[in-house]
MDTraj code that builds the backbone (N, CA, C; nanometers):
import mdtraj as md
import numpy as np

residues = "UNK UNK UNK UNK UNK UNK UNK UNK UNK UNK UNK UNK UNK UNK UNK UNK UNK UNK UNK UNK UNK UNK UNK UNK UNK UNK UNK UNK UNK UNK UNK UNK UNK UNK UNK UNK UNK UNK UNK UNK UNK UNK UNK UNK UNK UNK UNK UNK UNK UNK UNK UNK UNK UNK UNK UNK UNK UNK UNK UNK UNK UNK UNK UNK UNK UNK UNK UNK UNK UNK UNK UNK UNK UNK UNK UNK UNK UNK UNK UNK UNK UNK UNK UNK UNK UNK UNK UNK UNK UNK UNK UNK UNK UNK UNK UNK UNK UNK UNK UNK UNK UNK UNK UNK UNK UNK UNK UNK UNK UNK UNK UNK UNK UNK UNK UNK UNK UNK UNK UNK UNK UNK UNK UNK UNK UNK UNK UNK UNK UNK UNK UNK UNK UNK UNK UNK UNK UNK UNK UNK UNK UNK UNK UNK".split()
xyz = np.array([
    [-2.3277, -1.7697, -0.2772],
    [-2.1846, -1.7499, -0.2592],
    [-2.1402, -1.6322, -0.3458],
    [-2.0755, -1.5500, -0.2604],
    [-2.0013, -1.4530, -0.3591],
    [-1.8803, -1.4988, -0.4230],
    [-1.8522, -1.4108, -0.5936],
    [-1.7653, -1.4215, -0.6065],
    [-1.6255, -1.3902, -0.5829],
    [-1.5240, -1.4162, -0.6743],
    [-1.4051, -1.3358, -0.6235],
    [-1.3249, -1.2901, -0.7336],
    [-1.2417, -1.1442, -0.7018],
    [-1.2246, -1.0882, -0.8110],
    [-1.0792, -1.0455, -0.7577],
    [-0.9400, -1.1381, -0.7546],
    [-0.8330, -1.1615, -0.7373],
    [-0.7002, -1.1244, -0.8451],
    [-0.6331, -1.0504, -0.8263],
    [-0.4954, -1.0430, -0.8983],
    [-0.4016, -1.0073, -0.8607],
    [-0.2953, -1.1195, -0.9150],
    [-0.1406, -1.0962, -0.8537],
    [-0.0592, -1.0775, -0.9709],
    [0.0231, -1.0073, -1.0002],
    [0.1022, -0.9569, -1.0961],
    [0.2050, -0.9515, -1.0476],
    [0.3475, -1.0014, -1.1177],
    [0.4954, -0.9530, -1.0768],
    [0.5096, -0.9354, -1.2576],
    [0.5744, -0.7691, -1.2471],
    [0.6363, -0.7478, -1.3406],
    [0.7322, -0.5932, -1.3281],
    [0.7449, -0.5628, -1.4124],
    [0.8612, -0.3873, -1.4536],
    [0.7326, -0.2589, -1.4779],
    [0.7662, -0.1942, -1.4062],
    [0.7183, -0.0144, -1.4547],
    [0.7583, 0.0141, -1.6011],
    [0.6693, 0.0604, -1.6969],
    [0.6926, 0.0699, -1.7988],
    [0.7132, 0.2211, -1.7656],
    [0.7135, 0.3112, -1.6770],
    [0.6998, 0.4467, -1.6587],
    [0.7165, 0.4635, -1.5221],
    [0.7651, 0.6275, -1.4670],
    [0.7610, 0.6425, -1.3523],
    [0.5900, 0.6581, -1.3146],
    [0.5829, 0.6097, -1.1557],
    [0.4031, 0.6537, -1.1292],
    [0.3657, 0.8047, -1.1578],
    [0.2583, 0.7899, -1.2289],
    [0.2047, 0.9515, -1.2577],
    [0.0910, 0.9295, -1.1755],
    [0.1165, 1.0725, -1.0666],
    [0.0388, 1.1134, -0.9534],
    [-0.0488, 1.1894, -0.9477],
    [-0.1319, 1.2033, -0.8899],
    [-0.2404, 1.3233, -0.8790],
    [-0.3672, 1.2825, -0.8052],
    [-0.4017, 1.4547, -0.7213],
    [-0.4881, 1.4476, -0.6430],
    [-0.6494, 1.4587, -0.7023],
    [-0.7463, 1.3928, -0.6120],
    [-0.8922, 1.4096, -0.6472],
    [-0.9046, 1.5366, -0.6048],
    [-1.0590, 1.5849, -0.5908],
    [-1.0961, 1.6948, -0.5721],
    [-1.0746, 1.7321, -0.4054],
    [-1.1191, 1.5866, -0.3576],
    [-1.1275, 1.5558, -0.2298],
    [-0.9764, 1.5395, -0.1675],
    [-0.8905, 1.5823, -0.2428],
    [-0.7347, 1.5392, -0.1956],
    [-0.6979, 1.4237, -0.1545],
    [-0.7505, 1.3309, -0.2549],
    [-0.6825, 1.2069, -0.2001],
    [-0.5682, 1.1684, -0.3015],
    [-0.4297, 1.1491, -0.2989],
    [-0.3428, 1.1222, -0.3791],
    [-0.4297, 0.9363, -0.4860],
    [-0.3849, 0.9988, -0.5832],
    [-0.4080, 0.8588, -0.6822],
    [-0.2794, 0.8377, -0.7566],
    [-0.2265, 0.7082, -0.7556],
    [-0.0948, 0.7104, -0.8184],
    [-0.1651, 0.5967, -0.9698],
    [-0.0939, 0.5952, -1.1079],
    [-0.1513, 0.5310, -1.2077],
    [-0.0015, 0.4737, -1.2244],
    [-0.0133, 0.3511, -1.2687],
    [0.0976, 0.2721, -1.2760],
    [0.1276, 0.2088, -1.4242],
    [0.2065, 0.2243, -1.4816],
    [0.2154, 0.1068, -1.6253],
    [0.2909, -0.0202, -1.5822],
    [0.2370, -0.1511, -1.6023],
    [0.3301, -0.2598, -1.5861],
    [0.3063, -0.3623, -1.6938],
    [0.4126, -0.3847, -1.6788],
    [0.4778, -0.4851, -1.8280],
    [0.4730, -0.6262, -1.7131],
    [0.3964, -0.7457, -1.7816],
    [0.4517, -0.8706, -1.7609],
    [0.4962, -0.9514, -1.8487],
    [0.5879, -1.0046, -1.8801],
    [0.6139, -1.0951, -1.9863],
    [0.6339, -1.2250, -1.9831],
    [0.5858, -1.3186, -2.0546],
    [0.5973, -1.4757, -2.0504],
    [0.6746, -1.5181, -2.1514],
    [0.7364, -1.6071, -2.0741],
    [0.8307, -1.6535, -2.1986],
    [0.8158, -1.8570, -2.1844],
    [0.8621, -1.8766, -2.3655],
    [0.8434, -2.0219, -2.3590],
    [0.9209, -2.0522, -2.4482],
    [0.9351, -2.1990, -2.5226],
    [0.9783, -2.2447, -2.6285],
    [0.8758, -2.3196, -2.6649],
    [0.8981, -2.2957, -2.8260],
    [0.7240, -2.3607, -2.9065],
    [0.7575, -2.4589, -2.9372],
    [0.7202, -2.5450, -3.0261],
    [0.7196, -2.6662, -3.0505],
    [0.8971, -2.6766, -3.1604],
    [0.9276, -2.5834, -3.2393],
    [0.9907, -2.5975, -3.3000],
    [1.1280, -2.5815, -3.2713],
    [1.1459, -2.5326, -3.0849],
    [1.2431, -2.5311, -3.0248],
    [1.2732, -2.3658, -3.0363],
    [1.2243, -2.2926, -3.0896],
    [1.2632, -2.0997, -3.0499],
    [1.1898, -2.0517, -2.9735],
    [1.2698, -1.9912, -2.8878],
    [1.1997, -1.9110, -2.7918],
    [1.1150, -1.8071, -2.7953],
    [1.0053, -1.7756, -2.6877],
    [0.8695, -1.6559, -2.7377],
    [0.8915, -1.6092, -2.6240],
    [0.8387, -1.4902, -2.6755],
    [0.8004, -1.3961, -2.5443],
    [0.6897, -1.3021, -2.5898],
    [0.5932, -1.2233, -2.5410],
    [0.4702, -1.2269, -2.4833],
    [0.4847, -1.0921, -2.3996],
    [0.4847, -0.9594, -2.4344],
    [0.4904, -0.8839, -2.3334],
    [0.2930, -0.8198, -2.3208],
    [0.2371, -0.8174, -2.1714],
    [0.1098, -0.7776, -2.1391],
    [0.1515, -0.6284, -2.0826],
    [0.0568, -0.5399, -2.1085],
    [0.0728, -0.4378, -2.0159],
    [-0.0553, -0.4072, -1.9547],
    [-0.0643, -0.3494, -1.8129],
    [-0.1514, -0.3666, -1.7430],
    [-0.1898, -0.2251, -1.6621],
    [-0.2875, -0.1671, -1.6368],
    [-0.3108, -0.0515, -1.6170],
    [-0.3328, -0.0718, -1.4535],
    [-0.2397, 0.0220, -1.4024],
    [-0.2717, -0.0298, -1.2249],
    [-0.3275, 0.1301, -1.1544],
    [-0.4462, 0.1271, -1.1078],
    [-0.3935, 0.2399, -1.0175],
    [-0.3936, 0.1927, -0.7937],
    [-0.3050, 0.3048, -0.7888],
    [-0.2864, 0.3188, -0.6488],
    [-0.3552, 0.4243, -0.5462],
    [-0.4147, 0.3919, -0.4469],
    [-0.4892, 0.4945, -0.3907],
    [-0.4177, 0.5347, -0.2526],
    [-0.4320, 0.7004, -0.1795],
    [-0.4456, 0.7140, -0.0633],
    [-0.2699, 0.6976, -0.0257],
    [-0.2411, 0.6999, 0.1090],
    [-0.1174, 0.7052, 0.1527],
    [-0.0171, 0.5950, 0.0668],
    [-0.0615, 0.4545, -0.0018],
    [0.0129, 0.3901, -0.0425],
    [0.0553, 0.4665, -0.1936],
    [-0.0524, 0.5013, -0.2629],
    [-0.0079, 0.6102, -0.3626],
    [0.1134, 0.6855, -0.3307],
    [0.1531, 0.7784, -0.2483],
    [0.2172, 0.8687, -0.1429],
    [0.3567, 0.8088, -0.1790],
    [0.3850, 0.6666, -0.1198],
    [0.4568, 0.5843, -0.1115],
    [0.5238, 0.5444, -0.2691],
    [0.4310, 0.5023, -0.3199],
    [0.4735, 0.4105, -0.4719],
    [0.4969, 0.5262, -0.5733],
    [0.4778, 0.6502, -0.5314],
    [0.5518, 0.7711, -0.6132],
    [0.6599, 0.8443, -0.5463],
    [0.6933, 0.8374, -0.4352],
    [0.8103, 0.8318, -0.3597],
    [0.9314, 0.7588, -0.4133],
    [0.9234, 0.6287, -0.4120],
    [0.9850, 0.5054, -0.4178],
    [1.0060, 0.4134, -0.5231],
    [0.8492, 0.3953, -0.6205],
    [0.9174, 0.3270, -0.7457],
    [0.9246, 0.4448, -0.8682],
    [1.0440, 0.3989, -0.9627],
    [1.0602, 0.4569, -1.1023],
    [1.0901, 0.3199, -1.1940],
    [1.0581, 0.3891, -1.3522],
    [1.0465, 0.2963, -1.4762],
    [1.1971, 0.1833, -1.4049],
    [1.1122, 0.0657, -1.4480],
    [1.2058, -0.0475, -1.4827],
    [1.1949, -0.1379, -1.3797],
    [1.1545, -0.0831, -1.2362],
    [1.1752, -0.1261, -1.1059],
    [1.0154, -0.2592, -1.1326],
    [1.1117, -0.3452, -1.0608],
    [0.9906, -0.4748, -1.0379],
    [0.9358, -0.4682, -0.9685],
    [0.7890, -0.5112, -0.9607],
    [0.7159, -0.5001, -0.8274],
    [0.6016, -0.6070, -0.8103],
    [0.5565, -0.6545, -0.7098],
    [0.3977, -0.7569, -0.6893],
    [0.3391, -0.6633, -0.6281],
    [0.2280, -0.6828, -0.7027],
    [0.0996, -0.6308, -0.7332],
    [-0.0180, -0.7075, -0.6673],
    [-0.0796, -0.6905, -0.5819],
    [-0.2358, -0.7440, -0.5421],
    [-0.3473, -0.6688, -0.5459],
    [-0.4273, -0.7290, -0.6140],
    [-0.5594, -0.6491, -0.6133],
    [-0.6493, -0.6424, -0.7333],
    [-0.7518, -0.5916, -0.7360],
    [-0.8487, -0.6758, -0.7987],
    [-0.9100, -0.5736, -0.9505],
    [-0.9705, -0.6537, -1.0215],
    [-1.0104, -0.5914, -1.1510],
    [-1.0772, -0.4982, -1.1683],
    [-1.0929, -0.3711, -1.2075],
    [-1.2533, -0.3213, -1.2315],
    [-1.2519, -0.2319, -1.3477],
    [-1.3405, -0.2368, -1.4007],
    [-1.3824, -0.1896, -1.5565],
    [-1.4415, -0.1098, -1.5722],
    [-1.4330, 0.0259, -1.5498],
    [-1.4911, 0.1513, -1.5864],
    [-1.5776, 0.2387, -1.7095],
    [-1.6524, 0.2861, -1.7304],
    [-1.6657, 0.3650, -1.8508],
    [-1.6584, 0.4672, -1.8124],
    [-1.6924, 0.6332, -1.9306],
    [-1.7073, 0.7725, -1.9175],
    [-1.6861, 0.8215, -2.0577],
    [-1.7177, 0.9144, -2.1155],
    [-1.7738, 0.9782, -2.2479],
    [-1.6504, 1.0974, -2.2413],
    [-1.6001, 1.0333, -2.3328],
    [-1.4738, 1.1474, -2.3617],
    [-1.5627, 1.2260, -2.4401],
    [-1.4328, 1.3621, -2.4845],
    [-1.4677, 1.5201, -2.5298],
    [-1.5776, 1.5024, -2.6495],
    [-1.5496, 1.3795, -2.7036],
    [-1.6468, 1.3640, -2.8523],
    [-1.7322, 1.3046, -2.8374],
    [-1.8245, 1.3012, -2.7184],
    [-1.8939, 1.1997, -2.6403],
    [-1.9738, 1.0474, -2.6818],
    [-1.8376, 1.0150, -2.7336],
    [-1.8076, 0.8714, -2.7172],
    [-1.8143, 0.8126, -2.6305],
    [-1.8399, 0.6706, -2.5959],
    [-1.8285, 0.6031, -2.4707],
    [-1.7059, 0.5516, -2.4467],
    [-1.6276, 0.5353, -2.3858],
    [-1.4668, 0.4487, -2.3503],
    [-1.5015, 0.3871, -2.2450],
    [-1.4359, 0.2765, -2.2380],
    [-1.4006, 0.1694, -2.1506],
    [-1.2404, 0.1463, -2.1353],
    [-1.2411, 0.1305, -1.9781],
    [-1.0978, 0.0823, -1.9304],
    [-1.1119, -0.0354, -1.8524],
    [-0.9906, -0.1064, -1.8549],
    [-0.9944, -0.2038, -1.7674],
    [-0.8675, -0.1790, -1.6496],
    [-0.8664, -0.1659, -1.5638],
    [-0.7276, -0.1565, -1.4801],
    [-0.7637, -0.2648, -1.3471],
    [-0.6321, -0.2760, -1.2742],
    [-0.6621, -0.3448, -1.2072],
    [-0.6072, -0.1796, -1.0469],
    [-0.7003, -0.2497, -0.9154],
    [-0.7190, -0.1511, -0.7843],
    [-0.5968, -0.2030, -0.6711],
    [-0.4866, -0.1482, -0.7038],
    [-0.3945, -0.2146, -0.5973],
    [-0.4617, -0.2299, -0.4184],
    [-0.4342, -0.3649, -0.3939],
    [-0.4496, -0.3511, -0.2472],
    [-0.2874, -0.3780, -0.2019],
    [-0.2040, -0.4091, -0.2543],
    [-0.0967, -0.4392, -0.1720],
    [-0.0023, -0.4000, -0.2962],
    [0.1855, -0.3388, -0.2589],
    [0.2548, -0.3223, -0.3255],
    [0.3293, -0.3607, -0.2768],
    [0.4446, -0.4330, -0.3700],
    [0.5501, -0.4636, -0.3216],
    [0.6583, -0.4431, -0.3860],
    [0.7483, -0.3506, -0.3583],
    [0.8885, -0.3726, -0.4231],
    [1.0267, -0.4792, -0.4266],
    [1.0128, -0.5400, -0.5729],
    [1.1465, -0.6552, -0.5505],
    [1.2831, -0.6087, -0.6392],
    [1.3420, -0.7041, -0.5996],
    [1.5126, -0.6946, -0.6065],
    [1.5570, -0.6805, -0.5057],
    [1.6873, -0.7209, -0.5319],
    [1.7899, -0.7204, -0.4527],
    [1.8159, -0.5748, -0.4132],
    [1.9470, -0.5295, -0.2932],
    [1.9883, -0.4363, -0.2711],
    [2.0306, -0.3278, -0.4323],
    [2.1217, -0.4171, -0.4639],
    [2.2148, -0.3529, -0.6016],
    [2.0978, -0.3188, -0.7004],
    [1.9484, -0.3378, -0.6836],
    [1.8795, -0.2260, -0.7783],
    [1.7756, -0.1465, -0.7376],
    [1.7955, -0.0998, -0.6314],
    [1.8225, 0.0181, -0.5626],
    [1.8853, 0.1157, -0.6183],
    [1.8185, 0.2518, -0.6030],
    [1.9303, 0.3723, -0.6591],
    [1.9627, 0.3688, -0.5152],
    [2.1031, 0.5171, -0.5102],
    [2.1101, 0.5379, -0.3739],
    [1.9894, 0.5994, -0.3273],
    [1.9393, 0.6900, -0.3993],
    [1.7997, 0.7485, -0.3297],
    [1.6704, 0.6699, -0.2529],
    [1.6910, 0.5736, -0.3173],
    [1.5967, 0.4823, -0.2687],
    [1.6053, 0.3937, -0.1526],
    [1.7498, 0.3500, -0.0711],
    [1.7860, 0.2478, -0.0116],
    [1.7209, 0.2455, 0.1427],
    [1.6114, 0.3767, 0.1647],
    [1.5288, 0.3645, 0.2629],
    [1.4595, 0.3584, 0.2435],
    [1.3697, 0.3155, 0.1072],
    [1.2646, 0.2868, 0.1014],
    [1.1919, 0.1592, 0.1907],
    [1.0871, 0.1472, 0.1942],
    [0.9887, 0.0019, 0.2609],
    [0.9742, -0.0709, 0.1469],
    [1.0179, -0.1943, 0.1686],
    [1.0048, -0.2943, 0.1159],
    [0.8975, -0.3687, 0.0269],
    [0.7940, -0.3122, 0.1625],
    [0.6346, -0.3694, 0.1539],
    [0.5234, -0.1925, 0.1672],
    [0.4146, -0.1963, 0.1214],
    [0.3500, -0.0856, 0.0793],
    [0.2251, -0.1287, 0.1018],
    [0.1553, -0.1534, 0.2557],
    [0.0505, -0.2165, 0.2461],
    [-0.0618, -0.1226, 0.2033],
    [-0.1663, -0.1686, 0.1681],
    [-0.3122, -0.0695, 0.1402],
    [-0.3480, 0.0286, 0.2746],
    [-0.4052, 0.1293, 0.2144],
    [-0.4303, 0.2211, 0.3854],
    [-0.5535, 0.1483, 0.4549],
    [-0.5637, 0.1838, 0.5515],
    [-0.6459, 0.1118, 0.6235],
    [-0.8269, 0.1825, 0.6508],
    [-0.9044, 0.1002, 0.5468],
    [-1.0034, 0.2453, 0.5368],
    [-1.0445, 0.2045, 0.4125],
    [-0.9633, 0.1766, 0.3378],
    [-0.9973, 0.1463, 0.1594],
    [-0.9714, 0.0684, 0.1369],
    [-1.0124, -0.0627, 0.2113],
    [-1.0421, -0.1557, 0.1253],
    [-1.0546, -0.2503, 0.3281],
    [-1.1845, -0.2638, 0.3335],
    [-1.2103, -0.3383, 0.4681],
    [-1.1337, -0.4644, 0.4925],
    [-1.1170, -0.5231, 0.6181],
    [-1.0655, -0.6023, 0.6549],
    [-1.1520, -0.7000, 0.6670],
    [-1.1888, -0.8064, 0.6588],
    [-1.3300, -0.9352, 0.6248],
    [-1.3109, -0.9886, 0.7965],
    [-1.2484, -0.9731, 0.8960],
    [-1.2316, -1.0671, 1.0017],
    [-1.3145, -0.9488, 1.0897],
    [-1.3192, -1.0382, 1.2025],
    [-1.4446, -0.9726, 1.3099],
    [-1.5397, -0.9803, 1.2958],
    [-1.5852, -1.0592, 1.2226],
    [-1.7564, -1.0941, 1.1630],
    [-1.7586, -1.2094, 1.2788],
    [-1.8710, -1.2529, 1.3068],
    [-1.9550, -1.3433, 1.3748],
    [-1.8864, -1.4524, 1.4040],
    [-1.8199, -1.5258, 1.2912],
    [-1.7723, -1.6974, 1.2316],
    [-1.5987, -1.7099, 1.2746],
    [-1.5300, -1.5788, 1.3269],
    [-1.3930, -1.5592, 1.3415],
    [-1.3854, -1.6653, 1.4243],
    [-1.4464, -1.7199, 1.5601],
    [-1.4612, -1.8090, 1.6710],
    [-1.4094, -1.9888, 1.5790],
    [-1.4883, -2.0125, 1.4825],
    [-1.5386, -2.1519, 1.4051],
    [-1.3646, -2.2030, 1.3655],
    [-1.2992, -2.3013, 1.4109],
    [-1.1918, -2.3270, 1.3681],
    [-1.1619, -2.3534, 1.2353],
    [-1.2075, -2.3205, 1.1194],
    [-1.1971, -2.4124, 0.9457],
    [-1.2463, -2.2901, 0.9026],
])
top = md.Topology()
chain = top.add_chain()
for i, resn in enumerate(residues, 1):
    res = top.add_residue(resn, chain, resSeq=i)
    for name in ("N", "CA", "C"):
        top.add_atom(name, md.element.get_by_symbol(name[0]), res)
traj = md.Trajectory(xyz[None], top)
């Protein structure tokens, strides 16, 4: 059995998307997002917990999520983990962790909306190409 390597995030742009093309011209959008949890501890005061999370966006939805979102704006996030290395200038090794958007979504209401934005799409699905679709295999027929 394979595994699975799943994430859903709702949180705020800590930044507008910073964009840029590969060699190959494919737009890459890099995302900052803040999630924060909040609770009350045992002693009755409230906590909060802010995570920040390194997202990037690929291909026409990139296109889109630098169009459309700026700092502050909420959004759900799908898509999955992956952990990179590469030897910066002092050839050190670095490691990142980010997570690979397959799906974007912009939330709120109308009223946080700029006006610039109020034609934006709602929904920002993944392009079609980068990242396969699992149906049409053999077993699609099997009802369960």
């Amino acid at each position: 059995m394979s595994g699975v390597n799943k994430v859903i995030l709702v949180g705020n742009l800590g930044a507008n998307p910073e964009l840029r093309h590969t060699q190959g011209g494919q737009t890459v959008a890099n995302l900052r997002l803040a999630t924060t949890e909040r609770w009350t501890d045992r002693s009755g005061q409230k906590q909060e917990a802010t995570e920040w999370h390194r997202v990037v966006v690929w291909g026409k939805q990139a296109e889109i999520v630098g169009q459309y979102l700026t700092k502050g704006r909420q959004v759900y996030i799908e898509g999955r983990i992956r952990t990179r290395s590469w030897q910066d200038q002092q050839g050190q090794k670095r490691f990142t962790t980010e997570i690979v958007a397959q799906n974007v979504q912009m939330l709120g209401g109308r009223g946080e909306r700029s006006a610039d934005d109020s034609s934006a799409p709602a929904t920002v699905p993944a392009d079609e190409g980068m990242d396969a679709d699992f149906g049409g295999g053999p077993d699609d027929d099997i009802p369960f």
